[in-house]
C-alpha positions as CSV (number, residue, x, y, z in Angstrom):
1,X,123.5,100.4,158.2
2,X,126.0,103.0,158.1
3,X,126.1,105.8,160.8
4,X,127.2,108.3,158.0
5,X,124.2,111.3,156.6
6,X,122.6,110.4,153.2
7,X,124.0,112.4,150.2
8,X,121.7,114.1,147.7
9,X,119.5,112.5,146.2
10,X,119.8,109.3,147.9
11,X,116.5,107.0,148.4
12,X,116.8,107.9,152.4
13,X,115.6,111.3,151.6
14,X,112.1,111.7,154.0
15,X,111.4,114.5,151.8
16,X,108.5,113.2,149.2
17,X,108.7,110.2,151.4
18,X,104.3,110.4,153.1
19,X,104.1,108.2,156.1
20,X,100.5,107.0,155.7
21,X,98.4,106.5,152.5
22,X,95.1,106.2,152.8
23,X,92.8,103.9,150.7
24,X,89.3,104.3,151.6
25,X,88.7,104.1,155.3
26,X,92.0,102.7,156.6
27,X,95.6,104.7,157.1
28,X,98.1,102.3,155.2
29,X,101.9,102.3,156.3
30,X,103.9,104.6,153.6
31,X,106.9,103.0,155.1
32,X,106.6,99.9,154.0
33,X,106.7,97.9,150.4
34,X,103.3,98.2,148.3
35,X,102.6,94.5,149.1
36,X,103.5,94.6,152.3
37,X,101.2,97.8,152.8
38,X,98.3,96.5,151.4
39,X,97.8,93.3,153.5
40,X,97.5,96.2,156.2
41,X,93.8,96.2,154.8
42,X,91.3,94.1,156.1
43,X,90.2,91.4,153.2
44,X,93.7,92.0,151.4
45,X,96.0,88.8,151.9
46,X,99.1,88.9,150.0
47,X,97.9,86.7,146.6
48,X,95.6,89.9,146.4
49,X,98.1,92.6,147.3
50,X,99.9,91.0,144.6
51,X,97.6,91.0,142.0
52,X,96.3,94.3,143.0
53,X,100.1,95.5,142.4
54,X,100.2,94.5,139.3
55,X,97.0,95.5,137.7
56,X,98.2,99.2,138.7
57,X,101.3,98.7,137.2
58,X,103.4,99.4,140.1
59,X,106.3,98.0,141.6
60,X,105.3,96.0,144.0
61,X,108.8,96.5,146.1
62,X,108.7,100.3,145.9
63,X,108.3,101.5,148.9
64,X,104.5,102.9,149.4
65,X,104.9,106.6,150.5
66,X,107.5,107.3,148.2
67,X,104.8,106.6,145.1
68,X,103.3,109.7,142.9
69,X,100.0,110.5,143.4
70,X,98.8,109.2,139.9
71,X,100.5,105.5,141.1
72,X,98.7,105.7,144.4
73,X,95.4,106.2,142.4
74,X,96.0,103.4,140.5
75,X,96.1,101.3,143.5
76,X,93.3,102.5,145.2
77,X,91.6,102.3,141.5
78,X,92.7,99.0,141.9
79,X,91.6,97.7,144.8
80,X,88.3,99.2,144.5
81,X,87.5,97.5,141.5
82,X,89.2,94.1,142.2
83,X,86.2,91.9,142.2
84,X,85.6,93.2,138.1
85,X,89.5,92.2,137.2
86,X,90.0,88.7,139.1
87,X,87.9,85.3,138.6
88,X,84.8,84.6,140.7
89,X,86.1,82.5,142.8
90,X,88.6,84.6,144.0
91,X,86.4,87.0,145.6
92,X,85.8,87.2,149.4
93,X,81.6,87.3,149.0
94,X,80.1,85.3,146.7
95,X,76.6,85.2,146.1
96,X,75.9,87.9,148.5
97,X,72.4,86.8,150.2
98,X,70.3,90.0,149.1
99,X,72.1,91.0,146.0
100,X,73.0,87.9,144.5
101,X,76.3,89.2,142.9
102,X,79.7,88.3,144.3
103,X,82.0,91.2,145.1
104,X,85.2,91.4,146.8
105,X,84.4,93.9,150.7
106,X,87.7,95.5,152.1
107,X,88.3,97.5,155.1
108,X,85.5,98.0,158.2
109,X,82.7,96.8,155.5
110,X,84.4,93.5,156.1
111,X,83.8,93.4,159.5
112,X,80.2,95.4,159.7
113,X,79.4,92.5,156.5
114,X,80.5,89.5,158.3
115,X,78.6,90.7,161.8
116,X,75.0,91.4,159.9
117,X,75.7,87.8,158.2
118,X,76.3,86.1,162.0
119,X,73.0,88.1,163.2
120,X,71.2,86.9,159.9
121,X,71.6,83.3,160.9
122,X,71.3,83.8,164.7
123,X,67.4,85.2,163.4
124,X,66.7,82.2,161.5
125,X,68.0,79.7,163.7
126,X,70.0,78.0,161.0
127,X,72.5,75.4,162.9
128,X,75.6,77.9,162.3
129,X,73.4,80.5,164.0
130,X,72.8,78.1,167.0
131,X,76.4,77.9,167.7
132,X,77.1,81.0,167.2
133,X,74.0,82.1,170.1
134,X,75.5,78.6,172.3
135,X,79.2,80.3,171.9
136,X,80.8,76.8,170.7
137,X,82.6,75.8,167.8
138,X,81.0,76.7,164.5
139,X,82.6,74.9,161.6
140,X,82.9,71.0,162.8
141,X,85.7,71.2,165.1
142,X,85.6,68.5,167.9
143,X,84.5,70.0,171.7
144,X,84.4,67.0,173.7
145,X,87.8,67.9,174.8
146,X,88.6,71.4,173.7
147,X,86.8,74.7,174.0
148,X,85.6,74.4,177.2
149,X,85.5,78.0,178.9
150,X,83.7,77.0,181.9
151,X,85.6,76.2,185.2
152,X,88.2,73.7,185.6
153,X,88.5,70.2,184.7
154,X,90.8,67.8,186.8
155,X,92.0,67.5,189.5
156,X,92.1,71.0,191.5
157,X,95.0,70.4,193.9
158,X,94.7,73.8,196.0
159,X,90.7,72.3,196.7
160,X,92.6,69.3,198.0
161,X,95.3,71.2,200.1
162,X,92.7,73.2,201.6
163,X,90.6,69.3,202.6
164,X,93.7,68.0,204.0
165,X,94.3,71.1,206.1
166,X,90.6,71.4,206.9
167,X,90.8,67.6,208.3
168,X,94.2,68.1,209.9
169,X,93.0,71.3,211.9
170,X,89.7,68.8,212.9
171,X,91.9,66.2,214.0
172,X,94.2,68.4,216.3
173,X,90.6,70.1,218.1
């Protein structure tokens, strides 16, 4: 980085350069590359800000704010209909419980989705419900030895330091 000003017409221009983009509910980073914008998004990784990239036919290394407004609605285009463009599998909801169809959720749907799915199962009672009302591990992992949250296990020394003073102090009376 040079300490010299920009000349004309140089890419460091912050004239046409817009500092956030927003794509649906969620202010994406205009500073950054397309990619790297879009995993920004809740439920975009980077195999999908990839493929997302493409399918708008935009350079995925162009920086985001610096994009016409006929590229950046292509992405949002895009993203919005990602789940019709990729295969099934790819998708982050399959089978959606009500609908039946499997569609790919980004931004704060994510979250609100993925919250009524946990209360879902906690009103049923399935076993993932359970654990998720109990608070311990949902998806097999071991608890004998991790995830405790209550208290200590061990050996407290301070409890012991505070005995041996306790006795010491009886012993001098």
């Amino acid at each position: 980085m040079s300490a010299e000003e920009p000349q004309d017409g140089s890419p460091e221009d912050d004239e046409d350069l817009r500092y956030f983009v927003r794509i649906g509910q969620t202010d994406l980073d205009g500073t950054k590359a397309v990619e790297r914008s879009l995993t920004d998004m809740n439920g975009i990784g980077k195999r999908t800000a990839r493929i997302v990239a493409d399918s708008a036919d935009v350079d995925r290394t162009a920086t985001f704010g610096r994009l016409d407004d006929d590229e950046i609605d292509r992405v949002v285009e895009a993203v919005e209909n990602f789940a019709d463009e990729v295969p099934e599998w790819m998708v982050n909801r399959r089978n959606d419980f009500y609908t039946g169809e499997s569609d790919h959720i980004v931004g704060s749907n994510l979250s609100q989705t993925r919250t009524q799915d946990i209360n879902r199962m906690k009103m049923i009672d399935s076993y993932r419900g359970v654990r998720h009302k109990r608070g311990q591990k949902v998806r097999g992992q071991r608890t004998k030895s991790t995830g405790r949250t209550e208290g200590t296990i061990g050996v407290n020394v301070e409890a012991i330091k505070e005995d041996m003073a306790e006795e010491e102090a009886g012993e001098e009376e």
